[in-house]
N, C-alpha and C positions, 0 to 999 in steps of 0.2 A: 519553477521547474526547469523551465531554460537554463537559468546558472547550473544547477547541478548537472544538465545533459552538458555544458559546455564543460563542466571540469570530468567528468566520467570521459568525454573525449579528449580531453588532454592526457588523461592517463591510461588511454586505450582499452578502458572498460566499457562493456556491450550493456545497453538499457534497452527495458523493456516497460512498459507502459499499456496497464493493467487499468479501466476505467468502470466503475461501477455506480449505477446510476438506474432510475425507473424500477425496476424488477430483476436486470441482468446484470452480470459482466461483460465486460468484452474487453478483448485481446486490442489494442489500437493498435500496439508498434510490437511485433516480438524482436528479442534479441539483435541488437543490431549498434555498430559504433558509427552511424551515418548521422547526425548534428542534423542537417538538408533537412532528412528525412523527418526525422524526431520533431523538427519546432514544426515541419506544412501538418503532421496529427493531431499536435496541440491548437494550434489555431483554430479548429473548431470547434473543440471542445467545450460543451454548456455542462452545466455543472444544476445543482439545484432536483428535488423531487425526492422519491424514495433511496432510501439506503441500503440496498441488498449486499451488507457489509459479507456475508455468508459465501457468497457465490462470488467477492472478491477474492475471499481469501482460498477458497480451492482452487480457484483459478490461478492464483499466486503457487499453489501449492501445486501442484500440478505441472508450472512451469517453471518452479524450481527443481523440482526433481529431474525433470528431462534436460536441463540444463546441467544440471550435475551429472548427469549419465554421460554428457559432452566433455567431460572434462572443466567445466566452470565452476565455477564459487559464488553461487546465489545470495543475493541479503533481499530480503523482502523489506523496503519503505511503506509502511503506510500512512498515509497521510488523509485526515479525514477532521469534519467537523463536528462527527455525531455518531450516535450506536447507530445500529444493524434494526431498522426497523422491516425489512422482506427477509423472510423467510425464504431458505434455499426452495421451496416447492414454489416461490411467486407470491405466496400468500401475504398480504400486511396485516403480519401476527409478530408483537414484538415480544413476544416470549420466545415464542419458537427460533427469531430471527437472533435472539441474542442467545439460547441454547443451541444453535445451527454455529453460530460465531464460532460460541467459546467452546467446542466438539473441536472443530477445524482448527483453532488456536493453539489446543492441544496435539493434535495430528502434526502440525507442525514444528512445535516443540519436541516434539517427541524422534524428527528426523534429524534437528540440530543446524535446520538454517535460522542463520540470526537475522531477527527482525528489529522493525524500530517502526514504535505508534506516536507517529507526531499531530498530535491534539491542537486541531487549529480553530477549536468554538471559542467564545467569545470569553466561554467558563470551561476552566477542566473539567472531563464528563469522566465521574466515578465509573461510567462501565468501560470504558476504553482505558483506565488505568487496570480495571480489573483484567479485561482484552488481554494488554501487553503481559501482564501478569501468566496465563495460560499459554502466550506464545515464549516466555521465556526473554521478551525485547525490552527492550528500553522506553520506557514513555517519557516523552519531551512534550508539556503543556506552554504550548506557546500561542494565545490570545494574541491578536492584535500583530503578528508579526508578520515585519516584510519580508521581500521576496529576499533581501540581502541577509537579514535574521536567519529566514531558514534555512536558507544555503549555507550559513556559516555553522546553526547550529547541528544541520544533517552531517556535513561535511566532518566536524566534529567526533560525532559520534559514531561516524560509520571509520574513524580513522584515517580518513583522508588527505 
């Protein structure tokens, strides 16, 4: 993640930094071209437990729109190892949490910010291909990839 905040600031693009994890979402870094800032958020970042894929993605959605109201050009990265096992309600219902997903998926397809689901299990996950499918993005299964992998293959894909 580093590399790509280090080339988003070389090119004066503002990141924002979306963390979803336990039950919730949460906002770590909104919009911002500060490097400094960006890697002291990452650094504490634990990773690991439930996947309320759901309540990332409105959160994304949410603050792509108001980003766009700003005058910017949103692309939503996702970067994940696995479905949406929480439920937008908290609940660990993974029906609901992957019908909550793919609702939202659509929602944001449907506004026309480009996404990109970058599939980092160990095996491509049929429902994150299905995911990007509904959001209209690009899915890049990359198992096993380093941190220079993904940065080259994000960078990539988003045109960079």
């Amino acid at each position: 993640v580093e590399l790509l905040l280090a080339a988003a600031y070389a090119r004066r693009d503002h990141v924002a930094l979306i963390a979803f994890r336990g039950r919730t979402a949460e906002l770590l870094l909104p919009p911002t071209r500060s490097l400094v800032q960006t890697k002291r958020r990452l650094s504490g970042l634990p990773g690991g437990g439930g996947t309320p894929l759901a309540a990332g993605l409105r959160m994304a959605f949410d603050l792509g729109l108001q980003t766009r109201s700003r005058g910017m050009t949103p692309t939503i990265a996702l970067l994940t190892d696995g479905r949406g096992n929480i439920a937008l309600d908290g609940s660990p219902n993974r029906d609901l949490a992957e019908a909550d997903a793919q609702r939202l998926a659509r929602l944001i397809a449907a506004t026309g910010i480009p996404a990109l689901v970058l599939d980092i299990a160990n095996r491509p996950q049929p429902a994150l291909k299905s995911l990007s499918g509904s959001l209209d993005a690009t899915y890049l299964p990359l198992p096993r990839a380093d941190a220079h992998r993904l940065s080259a293959v994000l960078h990539a894909a988003m045109g960079a």
